[in-house]
MILUMTOR-83405 format. One line per field, with one value per residue (C-alpha): residue in one letter; chain; x, y, z. Coordinates in Angstrom, 3 decimals. Example, Ala and Ser with C-alpha at 12.3 -4.5 7.8 and 13.67 -1.06 7.14 Angstrom:
2
rest <- (A	S)
kette <- (A	A)
u <- (12.300	13.670)
v <- (-4.500	-1.060)
w <- (7.800	7.140)
//
This chain:
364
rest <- (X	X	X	X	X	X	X	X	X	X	X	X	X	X	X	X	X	X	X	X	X	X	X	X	X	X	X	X	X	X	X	X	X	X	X	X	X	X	X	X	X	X	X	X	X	X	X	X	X	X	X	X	X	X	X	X	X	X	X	X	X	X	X	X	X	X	X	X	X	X	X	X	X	X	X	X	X	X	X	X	X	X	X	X	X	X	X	X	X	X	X	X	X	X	X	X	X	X	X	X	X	X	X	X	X	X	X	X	X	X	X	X	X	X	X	X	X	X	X	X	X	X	X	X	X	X	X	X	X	X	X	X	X	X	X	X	X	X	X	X	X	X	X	X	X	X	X	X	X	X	X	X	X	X	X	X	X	X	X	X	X	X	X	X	X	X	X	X	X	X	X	X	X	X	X	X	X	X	X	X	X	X	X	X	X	X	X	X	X	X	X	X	X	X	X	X	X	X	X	X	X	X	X	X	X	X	X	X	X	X	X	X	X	X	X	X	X	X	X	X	X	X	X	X	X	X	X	X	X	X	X	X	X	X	X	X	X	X	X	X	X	X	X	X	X	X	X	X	X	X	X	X	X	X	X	X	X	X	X	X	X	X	X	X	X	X	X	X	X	X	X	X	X	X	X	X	X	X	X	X	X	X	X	X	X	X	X	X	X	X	X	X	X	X	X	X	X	X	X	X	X	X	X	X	X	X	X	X	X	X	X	X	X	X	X	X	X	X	X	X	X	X	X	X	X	X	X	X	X	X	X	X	X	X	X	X	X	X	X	X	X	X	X	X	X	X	X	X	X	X	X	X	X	X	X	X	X	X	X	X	X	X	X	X)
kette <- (A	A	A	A	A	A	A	A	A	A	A	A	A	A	A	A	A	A	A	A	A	A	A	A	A	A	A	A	A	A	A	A	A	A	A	A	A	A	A	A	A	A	A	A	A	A	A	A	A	A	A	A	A	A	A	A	A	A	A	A	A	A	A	A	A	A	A	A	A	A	A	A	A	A	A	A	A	A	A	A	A	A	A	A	A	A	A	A	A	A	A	A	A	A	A	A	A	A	A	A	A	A	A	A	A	A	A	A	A	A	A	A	A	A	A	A	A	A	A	A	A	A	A	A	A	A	A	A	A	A	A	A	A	A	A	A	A	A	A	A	A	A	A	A	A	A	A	A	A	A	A	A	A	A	A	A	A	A	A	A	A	A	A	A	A	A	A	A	A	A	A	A	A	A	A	A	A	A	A	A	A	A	A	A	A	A	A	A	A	A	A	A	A	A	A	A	A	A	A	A	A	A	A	A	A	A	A	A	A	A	A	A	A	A	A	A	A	A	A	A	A	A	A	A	A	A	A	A	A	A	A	A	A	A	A	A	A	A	A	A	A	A	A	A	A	A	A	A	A	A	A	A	A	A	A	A	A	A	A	A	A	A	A	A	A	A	A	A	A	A	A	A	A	A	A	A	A	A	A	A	A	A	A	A	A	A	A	A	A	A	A	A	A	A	A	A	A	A	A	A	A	A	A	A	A	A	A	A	A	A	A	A	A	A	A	A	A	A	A	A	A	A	A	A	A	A	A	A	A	A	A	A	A	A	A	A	A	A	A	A	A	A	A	A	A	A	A	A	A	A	A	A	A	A	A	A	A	A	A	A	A	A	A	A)
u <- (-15.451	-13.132	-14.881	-17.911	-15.537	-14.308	-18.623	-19.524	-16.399	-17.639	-21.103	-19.387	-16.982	-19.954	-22.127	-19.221	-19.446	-22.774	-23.617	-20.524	-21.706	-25.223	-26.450	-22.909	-24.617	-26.258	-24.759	-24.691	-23.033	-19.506	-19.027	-15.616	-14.572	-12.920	-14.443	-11.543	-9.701	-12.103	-9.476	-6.327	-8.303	-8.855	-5.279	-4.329	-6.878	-4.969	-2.084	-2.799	-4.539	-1.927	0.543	-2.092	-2.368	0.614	3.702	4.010	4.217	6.944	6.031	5.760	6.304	6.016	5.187	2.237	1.481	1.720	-0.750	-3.295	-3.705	-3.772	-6.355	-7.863	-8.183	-7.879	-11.211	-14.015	-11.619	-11.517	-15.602	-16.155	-13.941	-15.496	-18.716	-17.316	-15.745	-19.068	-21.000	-18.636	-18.554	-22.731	-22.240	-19.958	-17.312	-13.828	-11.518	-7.881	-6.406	-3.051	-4.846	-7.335	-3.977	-2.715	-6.035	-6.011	-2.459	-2.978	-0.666	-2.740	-1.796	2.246	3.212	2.585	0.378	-3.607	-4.865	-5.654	-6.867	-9.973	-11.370	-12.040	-13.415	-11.693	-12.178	-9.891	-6.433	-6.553	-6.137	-2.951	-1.924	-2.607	-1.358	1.932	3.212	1.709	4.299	6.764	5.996	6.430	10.263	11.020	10.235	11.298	14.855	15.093	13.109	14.671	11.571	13.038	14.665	12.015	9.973	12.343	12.391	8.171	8.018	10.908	9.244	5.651	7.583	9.155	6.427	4.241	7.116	7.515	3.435	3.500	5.953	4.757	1.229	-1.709	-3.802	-3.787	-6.635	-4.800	-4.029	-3.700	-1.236	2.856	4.935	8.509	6.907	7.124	6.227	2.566	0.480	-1.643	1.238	2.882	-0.435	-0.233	3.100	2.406	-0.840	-0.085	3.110	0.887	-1.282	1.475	2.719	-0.390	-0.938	2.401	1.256	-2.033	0.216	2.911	0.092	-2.588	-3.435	-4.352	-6.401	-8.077	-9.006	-13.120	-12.271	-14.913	-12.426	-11.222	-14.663	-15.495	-12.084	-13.621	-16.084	-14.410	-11.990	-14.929	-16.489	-13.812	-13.283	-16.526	-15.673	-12.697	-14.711	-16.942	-15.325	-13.728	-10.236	-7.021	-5.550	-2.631	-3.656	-5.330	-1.529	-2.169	-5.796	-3.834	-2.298	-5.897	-7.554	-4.512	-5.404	-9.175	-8.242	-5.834	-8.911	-11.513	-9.694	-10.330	-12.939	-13.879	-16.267	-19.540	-18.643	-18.185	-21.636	-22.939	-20.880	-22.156	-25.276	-22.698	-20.757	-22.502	-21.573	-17.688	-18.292	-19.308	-17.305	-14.883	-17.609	-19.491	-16.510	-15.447	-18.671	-20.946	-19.036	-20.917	-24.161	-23.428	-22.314	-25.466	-28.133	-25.794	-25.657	-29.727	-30.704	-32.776	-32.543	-34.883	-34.343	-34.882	-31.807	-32.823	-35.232	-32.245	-29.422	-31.544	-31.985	-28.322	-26.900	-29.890	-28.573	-25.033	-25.333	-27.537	-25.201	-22.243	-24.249	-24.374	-20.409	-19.678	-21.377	-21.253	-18.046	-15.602	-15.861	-16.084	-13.291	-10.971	-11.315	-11.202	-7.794	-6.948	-7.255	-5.925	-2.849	-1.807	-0.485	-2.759	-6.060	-5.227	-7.170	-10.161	-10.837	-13.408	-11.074	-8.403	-10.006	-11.251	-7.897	-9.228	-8.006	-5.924	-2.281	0.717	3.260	6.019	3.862	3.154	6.830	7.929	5.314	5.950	9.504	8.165)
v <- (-32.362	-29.955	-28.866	-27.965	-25.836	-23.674	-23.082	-22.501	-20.247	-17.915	-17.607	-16.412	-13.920	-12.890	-12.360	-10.514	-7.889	-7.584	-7.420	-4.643	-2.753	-2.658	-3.086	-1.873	-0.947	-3.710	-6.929	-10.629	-13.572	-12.250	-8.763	-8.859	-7.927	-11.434	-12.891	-11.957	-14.633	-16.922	-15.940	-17.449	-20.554	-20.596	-20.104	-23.109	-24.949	-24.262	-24.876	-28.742	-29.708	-28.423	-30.555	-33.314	-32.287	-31.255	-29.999	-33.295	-35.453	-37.473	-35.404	-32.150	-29.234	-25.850	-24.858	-27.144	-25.751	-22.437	-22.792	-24.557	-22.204	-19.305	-20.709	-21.699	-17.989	-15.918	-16.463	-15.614	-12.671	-11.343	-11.769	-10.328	-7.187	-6.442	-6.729	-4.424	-1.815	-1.910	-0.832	1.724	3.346	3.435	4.889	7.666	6.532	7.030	4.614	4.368	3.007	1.794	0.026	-1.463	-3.034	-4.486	-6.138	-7.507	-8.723	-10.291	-8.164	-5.717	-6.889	-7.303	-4.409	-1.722	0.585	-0.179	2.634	0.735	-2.748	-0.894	0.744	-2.402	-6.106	-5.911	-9.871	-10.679	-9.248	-12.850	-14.060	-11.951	-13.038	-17.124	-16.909	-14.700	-17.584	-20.734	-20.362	-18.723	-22.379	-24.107	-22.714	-23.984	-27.228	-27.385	-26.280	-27.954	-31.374	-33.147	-33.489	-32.688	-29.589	-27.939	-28.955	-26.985	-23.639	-23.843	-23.727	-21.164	-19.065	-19.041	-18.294	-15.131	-14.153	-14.389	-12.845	-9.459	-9.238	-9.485	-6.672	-4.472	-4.415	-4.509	-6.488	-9.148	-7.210	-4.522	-7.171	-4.627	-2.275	-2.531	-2.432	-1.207	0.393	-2.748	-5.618	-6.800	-8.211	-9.634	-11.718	-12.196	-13.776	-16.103	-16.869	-17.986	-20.256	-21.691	-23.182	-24.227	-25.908	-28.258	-29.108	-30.086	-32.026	-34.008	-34.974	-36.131	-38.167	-40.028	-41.239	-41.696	-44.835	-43.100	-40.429	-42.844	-44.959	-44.372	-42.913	-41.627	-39.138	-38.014	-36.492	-35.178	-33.190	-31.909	-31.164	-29.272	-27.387	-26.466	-24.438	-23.096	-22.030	-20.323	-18.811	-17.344	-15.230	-13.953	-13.526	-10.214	-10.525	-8.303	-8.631	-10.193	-13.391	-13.500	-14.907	-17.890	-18.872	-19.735	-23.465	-24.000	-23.254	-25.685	-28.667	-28.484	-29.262	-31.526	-33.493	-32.559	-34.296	-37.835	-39.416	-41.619	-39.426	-38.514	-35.171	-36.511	-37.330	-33.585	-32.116	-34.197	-31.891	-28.767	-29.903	-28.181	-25.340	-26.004	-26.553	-22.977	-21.336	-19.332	-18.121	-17.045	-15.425	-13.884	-12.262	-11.358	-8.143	-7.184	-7.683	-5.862	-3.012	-2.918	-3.069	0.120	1.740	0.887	1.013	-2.135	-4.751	-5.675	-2.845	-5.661	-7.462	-11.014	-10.463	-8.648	-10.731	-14.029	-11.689	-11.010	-14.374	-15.957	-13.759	-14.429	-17.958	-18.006	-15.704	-18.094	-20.979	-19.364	-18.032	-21.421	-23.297	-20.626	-19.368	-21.015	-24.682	-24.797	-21.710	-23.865	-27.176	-25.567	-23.754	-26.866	-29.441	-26.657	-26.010	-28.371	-31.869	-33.329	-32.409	-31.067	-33.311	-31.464	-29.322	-31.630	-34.854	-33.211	-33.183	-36.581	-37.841	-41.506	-42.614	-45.979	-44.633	-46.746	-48.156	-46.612	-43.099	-43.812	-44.484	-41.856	-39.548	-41.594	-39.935	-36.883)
w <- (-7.509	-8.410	-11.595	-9.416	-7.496	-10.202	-10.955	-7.253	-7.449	-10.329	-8.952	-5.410	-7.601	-9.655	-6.240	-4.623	-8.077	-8.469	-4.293	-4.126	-6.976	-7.097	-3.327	-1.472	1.507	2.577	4.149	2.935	2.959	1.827	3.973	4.541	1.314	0.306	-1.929	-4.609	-2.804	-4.981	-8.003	-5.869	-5.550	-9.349	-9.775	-7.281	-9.625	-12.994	-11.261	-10.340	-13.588	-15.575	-13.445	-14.789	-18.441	-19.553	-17.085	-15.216	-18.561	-20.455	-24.117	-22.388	-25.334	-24.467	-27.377	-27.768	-24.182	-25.418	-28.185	-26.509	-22.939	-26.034	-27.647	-24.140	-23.812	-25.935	-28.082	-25.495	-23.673	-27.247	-27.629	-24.012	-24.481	-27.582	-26.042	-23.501	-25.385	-27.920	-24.351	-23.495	-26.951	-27.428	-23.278	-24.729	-22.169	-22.985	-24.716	-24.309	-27.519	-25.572	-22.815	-25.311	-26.812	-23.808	-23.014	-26.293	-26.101	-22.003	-21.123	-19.180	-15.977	-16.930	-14.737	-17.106	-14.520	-13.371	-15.397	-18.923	-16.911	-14.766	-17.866	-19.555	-18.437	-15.172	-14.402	-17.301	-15.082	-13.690	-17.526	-17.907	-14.880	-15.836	-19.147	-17.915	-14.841	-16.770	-19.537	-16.747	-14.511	-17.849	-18.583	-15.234	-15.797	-19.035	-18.027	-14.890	-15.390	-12.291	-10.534	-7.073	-8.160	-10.192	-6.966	-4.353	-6.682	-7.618	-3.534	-3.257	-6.022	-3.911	-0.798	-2.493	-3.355	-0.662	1.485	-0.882	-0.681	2.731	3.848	1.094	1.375	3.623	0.756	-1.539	-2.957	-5.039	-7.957	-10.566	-8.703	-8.389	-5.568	-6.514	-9.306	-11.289	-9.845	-10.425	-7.556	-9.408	-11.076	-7.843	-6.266	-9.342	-8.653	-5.178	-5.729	-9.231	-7.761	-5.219	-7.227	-8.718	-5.656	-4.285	-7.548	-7.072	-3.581	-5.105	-7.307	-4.820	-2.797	-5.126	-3.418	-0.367	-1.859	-3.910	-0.974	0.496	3.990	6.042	7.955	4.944	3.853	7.341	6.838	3.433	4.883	8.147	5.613	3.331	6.007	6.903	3.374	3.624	6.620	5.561	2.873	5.512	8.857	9.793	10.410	9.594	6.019	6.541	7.802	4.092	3.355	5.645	4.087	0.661	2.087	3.301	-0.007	-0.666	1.646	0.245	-3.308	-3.073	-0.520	-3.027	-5.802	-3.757	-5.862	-3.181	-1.059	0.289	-1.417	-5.320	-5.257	-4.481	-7.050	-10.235	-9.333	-9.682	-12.582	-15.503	-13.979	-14.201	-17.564	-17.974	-15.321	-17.483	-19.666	-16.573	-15.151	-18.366	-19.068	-16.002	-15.838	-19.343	-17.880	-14.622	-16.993	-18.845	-15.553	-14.686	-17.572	-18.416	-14.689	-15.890	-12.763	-10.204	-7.168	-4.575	-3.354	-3.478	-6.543	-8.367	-7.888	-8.422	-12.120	-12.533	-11.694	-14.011	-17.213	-16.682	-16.383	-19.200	-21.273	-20.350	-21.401	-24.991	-25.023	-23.544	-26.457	-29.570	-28.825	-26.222	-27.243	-31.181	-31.025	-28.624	-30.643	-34.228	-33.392	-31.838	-34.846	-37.086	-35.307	-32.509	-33.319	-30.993	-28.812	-25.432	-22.455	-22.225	-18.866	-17.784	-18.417	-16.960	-13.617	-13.872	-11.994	-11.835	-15.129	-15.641	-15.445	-16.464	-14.304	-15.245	-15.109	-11.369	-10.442	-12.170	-9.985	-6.841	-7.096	-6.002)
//
């Protein structure tokens, strides 16, 4: 379930792009402006199934960790910006060699200033951001392994965080801005939902029984909490109470990653998309730039984002197969000790788990 998540998440960020920029006058389904909230739920994603994969394990190694979210990313950011910076040079527009650096290093949205991260594949700030608090998350663990500790300051750190955002600014939506002059938002968002994500992950994991269990008021609640996950992206409401829709986007993952519901059955239909999610998300921003730059899309609204979604998708089908998935398990055999769980196996949360492994996560 979750993996169809993260794919009907890109196609709402890649609607909420392509709707904004290319029809911004007209209404639809997100009008509030929210749909960037679809990011902190990717975050709260990457924050529970790397609790799964690797944070919340016996052999954890940071360095292994290190490697493998690197080689996660790194490959098809590096293909999209040079897709992106190959559009903006036959465009004539200008290049900035120091913010082209940063991008290439992740570390574009570090707290260095928004100018360099707008001018290139603005999607990939949230890639800075992940790489930046994943191995941040993963030095507190590693230096504070009690379980109950580390627990208490992942919850403090999202509480901070939330708490500066919230007297500072009127938005979460300004992710590649600072407030003191040096603090990211965009890293500060992923400081408050990645944490998240573990915690809700642990939960998952002390009562795994529960979860586990068929329970017919369990998927009505899904299904209560995904509407009002939907509605959260389209109702009009002040800004600020976009702090208190993050433990809801909360409560619907940790319920979506039951495997005993109506629900599972509606996402197998979704789940190819998961598989390309990151490509799509990664790389819709190149075709967007080319309709503009071209002025080649259909002028219609439904006509022409039916057009725009169909190319992405079936660009991220390529990336996801040419580029992402022979790049991530080539650098992977040549220079981790072992294969990482795959994306798709680490959301598969069913699998036979030892004894001692649940005891040890029953101590939550």
């Amino acid at each position: 379930m979750l993996d169809a998540l993260r794919g009907i998440g890109a196609l709402l960020v890649i609607y909420g792009h392509y709707h904004f920029e290319l029809w911004p006058d007209r209404g639809g389904l997100i009008t509030s402006s929210r749909g960037y909230l679809v990011v902190d739920v990717f975050f709260l994603l990457s924050g529970f199934v790397l609790a799964y994969a690797f944070y919340d394990r016996p052999s954890f190694d940071i360095w292994e960790f290190t490697k493998k979210r690197a080689f996660r990313l790194w490959p098809l950011h590096l293909a999209s910006l040079f897709c992106f910076v190959l559009v903006m040079y036959l465009s004539g527009d200008a290049i900035n060699e120091l913010g082209l650096l940063l991008n290439v290093l992740l570390l574009h949205n570090a707290g260095f200033g928004d100018w360099h991260t707008n001018a290139f594949n603005y999607p990939s700030w949230s890639l800075s951001v992940e790489l930046i608090v994943n191995l941040a998350l993963a030095v507190v663990i590693l230096a504070i392994p009690n379980r109950r500790w580390n627990t208490l300051l992942l919850a403090a750190l999202g509480l901070i965080s939330a708490a500066i955002l919230f007297f500072t600014v009127d938005s979460l939506n300004k992710q590649v801005s600072n407030v003191f002059g040096f603090l990211n938002i965009g890293l500060l968002r992923g400081f408050i939902t990645m944490p998240m994500g573990i915690l809700a992950y642990r939960i998952f994991a002390a009562h795994r029984d529960w979860f586990e269990r068929e329970s017919r008021l369990r998927t009505l609640g899904v299904g209560v909490l995904l509407l009002l996950f939907v509605a959260t992206l389209s109702l009009p409401s002040p800004y600020k109470t976009d702090f208190l829709y993050l433990p809801l986007y909360g409560a619907v993952i940790l319920l979506l990653a039951s495997p005993g519901t109506f629900w599972t059955g509606i996402a197998r239909q979704f789940r190819f998309l998961g598989e390309i999610s990151f490509a799509m998300y990664i790389g819709h921003m190149i075709v967007l730039k080319i309709m503009k730059e071209t002025g080649f899309w259909p002028q219609d609204y439904v006509p022409g984002l039916l057009f725009a979604w169909g190319l992405s998708i079936l660009l991220a089908i390529v990336a996801h197969h040419a580029i992402e998935k022979p790049a991530y398990d080539w650098l992977t055999r040549r220079w981790c000790k072992s294969p990482a769980p795959t994306a798709n196996a680490a959301y598969q949360l069913t699998e036979t788990r030892s004894a001692p492994a649940l005891a040890k996560e029953k101590s939550l």
